[in-house]
C-alpha positions in Angstrom: -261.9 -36.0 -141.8 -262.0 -34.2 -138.4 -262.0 -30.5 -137.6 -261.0 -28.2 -135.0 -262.9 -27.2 -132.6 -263.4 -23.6 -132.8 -263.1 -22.4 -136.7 -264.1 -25.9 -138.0 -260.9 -26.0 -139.8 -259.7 -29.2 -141.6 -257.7 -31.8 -139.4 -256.7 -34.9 -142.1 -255.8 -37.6 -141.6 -253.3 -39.9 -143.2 -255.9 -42.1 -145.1 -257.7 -38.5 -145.6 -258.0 -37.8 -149.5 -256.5 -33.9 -149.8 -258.6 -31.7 -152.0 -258.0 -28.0 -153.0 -261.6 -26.7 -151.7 -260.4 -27.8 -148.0 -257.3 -25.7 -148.2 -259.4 -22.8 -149.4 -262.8 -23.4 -147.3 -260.1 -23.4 -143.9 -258.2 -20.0 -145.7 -261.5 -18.0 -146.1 -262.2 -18.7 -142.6 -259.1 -17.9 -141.2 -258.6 -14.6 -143.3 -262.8 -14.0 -142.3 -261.6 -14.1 -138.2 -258.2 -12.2 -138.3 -260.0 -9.4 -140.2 -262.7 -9.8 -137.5 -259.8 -9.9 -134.6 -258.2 -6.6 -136.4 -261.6 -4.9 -136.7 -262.2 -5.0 -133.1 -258.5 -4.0 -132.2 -258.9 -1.0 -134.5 -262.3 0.1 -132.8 -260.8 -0.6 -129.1 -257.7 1.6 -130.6 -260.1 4.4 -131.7 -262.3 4.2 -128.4 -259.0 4.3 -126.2 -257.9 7.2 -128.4 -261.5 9.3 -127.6 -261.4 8.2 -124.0 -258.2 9.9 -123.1 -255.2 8.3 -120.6 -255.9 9.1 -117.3 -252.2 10.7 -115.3 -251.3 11.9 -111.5 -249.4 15.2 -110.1 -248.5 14.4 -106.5 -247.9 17.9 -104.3 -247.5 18.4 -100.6 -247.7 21.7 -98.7 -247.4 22.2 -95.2 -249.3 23.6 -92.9 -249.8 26.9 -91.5 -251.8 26.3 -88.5 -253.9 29.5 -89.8 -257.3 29.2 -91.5 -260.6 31.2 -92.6 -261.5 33.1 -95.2 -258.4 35.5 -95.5 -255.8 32.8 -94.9 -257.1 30.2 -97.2 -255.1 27.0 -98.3 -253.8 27.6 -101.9 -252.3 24.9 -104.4 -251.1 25.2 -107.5 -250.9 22.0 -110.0 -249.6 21.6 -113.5 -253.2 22.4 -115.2 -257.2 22.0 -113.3 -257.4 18.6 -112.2 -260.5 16.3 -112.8 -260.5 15.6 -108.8 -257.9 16.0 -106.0 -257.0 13.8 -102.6 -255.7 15.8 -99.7 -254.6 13.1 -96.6 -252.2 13.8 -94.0 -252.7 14.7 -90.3 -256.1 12.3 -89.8 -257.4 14.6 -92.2 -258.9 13.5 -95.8 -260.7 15.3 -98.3 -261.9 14.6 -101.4 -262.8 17.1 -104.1 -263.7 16.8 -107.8 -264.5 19.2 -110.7 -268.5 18.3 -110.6 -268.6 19.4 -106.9 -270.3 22.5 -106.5 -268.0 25.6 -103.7 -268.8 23.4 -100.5 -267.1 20.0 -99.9 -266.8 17.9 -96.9 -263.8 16.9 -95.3 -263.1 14.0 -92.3 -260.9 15.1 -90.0 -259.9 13.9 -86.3 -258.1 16.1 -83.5 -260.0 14.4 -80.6 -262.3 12.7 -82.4 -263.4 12.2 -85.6 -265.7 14.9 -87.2 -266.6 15.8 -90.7 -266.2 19.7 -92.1 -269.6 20.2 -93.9 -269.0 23.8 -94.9 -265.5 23.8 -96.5 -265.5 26.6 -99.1 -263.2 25.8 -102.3 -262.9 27.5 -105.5 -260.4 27.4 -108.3 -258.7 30.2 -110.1 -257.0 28.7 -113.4 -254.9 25.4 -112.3 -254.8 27.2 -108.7 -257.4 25.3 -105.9 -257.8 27.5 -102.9 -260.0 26.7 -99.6 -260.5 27.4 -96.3 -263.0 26.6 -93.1 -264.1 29.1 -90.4 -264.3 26.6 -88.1 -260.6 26.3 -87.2 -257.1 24.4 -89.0 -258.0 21.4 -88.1 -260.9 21.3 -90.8 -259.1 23.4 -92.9 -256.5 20.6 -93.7 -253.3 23.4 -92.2 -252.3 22.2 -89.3 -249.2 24.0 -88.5 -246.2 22.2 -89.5 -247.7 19.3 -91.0 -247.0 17.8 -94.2 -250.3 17.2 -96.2 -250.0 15.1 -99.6 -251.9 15.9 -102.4 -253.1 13.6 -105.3 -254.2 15.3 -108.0 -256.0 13.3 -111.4 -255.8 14.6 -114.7 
């Protein structure tokens, strides 16, 4: 008599004599791994469940060609965002709710410089920053479309 491969489960043959305690022995193991199989699809279910489903709000704004402290850069979203892409213009910046007020942003006019002091905070689902240094950093130049990626 052979058997399968992976669950050792009863292959007969036609000169194979066929006894009750095969059909039962190859049951029990087949009813032992589907509970198994279900087991683990119920505890992925439950774990998927805890971990939450990850979603997107895309934005744009354009830009005011203005920046600094009293003409900062505000966006509003749907509810606070676990992090937030702004791109557009050469400019790229990357902010997440674990950063602390500063973030850096890469930006080229000329050349290709990074904003080390850009000042953000959030007031409810609102994100406002600015940089002293001049639009460019800030992300507003004027006229410009920026795109904004927000994760939830």
């Amino acid at each position: 008599m052979n058997k399968t491969a992976n669950f050792q489960l009863t292959q007969w043959e036609k000169t194979d004599r066929i006894m009750m305690e095969d059909f039962n022995r190859d049951n029990a193991a087949i009813d032992a791994a589907l509970k198994s199989n279900a087991d683990k699809a119920a505890a992925l279910q439950t774990a998927l469940a805890g971990a939450g489903n990850c979603s997107i709000e895309t934005k744009s704004y354009t830009g005011t060609g203005k920046n600094g402290k009293s003409n900062p850069t505000r966006i509003t979203f749907s509810k606070k965002p676990k992090a937030v892409l702004i791109c557009g213009y050469g400019y790229f910046l990357p902010l997440t709710d674990k950063c602390g007020a500063h973030a850096q942003a890469i930006y080229s006019s000329d050349r290709l410089y990074i904003e080390p002091d850009l000042v953000y905070s959030w007031s409810g689902s609102t994100l406002q920053f600015y940089s002293d240094r001049d639009f460019w950093a800030q992300g507003n130049v004027k006229d410009y479309v920026y795109q904004v990626i927000a994760f939830y």
